[in-house]
N, C-alpha and C positions, 0 to 999 in steps of 0.2 A: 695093240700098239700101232701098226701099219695098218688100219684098215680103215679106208677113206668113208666117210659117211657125209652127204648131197645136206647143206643148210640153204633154206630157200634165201635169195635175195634182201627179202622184207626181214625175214628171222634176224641176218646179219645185221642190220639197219639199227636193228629195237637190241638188236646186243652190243655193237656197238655206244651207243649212246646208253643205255642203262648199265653197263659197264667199262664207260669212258673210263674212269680215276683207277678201277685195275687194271686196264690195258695198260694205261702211260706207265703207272709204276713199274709195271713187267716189260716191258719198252726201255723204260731207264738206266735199267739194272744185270747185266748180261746174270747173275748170278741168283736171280730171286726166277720163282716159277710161277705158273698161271695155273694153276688144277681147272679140271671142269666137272661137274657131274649133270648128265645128259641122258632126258628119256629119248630112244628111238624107234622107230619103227620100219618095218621094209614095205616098202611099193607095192602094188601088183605087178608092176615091172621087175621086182627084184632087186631096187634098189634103196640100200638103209639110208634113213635123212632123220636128222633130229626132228622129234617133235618139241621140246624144250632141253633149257639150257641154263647154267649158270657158272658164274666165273669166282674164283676166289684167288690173290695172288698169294706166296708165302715165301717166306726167306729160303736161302741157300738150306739151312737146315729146317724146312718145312713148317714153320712155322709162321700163319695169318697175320695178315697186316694191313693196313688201310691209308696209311701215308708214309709222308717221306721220314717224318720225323720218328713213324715208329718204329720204322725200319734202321734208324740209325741210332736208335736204342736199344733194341732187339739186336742190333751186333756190337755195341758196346757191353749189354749181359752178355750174350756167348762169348765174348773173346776174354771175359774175367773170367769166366767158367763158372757164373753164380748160376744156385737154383732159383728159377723164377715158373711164372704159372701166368698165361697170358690168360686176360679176358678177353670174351668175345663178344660182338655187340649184335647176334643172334637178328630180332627182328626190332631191337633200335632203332631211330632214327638217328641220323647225321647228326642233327643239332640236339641232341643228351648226351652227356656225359659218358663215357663209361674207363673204366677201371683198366688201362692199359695192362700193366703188368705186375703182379705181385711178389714181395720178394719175402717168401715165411718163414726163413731161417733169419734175416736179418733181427740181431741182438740190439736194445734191449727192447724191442717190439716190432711184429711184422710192417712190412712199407707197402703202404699199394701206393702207386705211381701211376699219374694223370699227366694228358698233354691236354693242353687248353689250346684248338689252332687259332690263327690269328682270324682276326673277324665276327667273333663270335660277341652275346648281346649280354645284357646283364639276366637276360633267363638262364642262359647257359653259365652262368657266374654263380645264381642264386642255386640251379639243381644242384653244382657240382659242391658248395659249401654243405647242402641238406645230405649228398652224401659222406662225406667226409664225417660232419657230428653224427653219423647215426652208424659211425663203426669206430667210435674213441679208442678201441685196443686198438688201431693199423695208425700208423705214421704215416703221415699226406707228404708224398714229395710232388712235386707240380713243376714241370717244363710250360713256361708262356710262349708260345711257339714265335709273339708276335713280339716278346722280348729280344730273341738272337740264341744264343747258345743254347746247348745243353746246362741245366746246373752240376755242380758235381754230386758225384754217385754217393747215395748215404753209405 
């Protein structure tokens, strides 16, 4: 936990910038954290320096997130105390869809729960519909981020 390890200049740069939108988030929020998991190696000098890197932020209760908005959902579930199951968007791109959070006790049929951010094109309109019809048992609740509020919780 205390033990300093040497990231060359350049390394910071390309992390930095390929980890801009987890930095801010983790910046924002005294209460969310930044995980890293990091191969490294020692010098000949004896000195450990990462050879790669990566960043993931996560709520106060440890759990992944990617914006503001899902982070202020993510603690709107924890402070009800519902069972939910987050998705993850693995090696996704930005612009698909994916399945925020699910809630599989909710009666009478489970919710999966989509944020649509604002900006987004009608690709991103048409995958998020082809997902929706190709799981008819989950109830679609949909946050338009470029709408304003949260809706209310099923």
């Amino acid at each position: 936990p205390d033990f300093p390890l040497m990231l060359e200049e350049a390394a910071w740069r390309r992390l930095n910038k390929r980890y801009e939108s987890e930095l801010e988030l983790w910046d924002a929020n005294e209460e969310t954290h930044a995980v890293a998991v990091a191969t490294f190696g020692i010098s000949s000098a004896g000195v450990p320096a990462i050879n790669e890197i990566a960043l993931m932020v996560v709520t106060e209760n440890w759990i992944p997130f990617e914006s503001a908005h899902e982070l202020q959902l993510l603690s709107r579930l924890a402070g009800m105390r519902r069972k939910s199951v987050k998705g993850l968007r693995f090696n996704l791109s930005r612009d698909q869809p994916v399945v925020c959070v699910t809630l599989p006790e909710q009666r009478p049929s489970p919710v999966a729960m989509y944020i649509v951010p604002a900006g987004v094109g009608e690709d991103y309109d048409r995958m998020l519909a082809e997902m929706i019809d190709a799981r008819p048992e989950m109830t679609p609740w949909i946050w338009r981020a470029a709408d304003g509020d949260m809706p209310p919780m099923p």
